[in-house]
C-alpha positions in Angstrom: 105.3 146.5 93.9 101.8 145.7 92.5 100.5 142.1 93.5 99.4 139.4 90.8 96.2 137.7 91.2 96.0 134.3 90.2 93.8 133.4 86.6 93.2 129.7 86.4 91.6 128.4 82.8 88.3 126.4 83.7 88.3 123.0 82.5 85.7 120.6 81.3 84.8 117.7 83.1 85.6 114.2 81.7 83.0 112.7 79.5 81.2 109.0 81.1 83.1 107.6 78.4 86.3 108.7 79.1 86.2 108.4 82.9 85.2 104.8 81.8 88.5 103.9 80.2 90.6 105.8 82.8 89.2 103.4 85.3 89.5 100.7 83.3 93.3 101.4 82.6 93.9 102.3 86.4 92.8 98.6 87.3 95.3 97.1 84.8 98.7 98.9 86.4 101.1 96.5 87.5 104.5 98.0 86.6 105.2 100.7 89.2 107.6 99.5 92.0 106.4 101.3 95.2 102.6 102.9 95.7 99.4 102.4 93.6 100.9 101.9 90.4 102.0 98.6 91.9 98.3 97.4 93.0 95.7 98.3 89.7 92.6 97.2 91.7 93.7 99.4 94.6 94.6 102.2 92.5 90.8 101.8 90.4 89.5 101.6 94.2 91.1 105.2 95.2 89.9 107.1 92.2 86.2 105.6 92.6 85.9 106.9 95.9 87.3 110.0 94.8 84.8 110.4 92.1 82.0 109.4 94.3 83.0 111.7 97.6 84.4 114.7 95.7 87.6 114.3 97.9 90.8 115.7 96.5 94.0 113.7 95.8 95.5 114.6 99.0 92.8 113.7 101.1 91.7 110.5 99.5 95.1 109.3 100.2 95.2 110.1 104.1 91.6 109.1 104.7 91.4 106.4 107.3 87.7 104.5 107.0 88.6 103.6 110.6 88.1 107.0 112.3 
């Protein structure tokens, strides 16, 4: 059995411009019934501070500013 190594296709980065209107759109959700997608400003919120810190999806979400 020979093993497979993993080959992941490099991506660019967002442009300012389109990280600009993401943001924008993730402040205007309102439709979701349970998590972010029900609170737009939170939602915004989350994905500044994950731009900002680097943090990944997972960790963003289970970070507690209190500790």
């Amino acid at each position: 059995m020979e093993s497979t190594k993993a080959v992941y296709e490099q991506k660019k980065p967002y442009i300012e411009e389109e990280i600009i209107t993401l943001l924008e759109a993730a402040g205007e959700l309102n439709g979701g019934t349970t998590g972010y997608a029900t609170n737009g400003p939170t939602f915004r919120l989350l994905l500044e501070f994950m731009l900002e810190t680097g943090l990944r999806v997972s960790d963003a979400v289970r970070f507690d500013p209190g500790k």
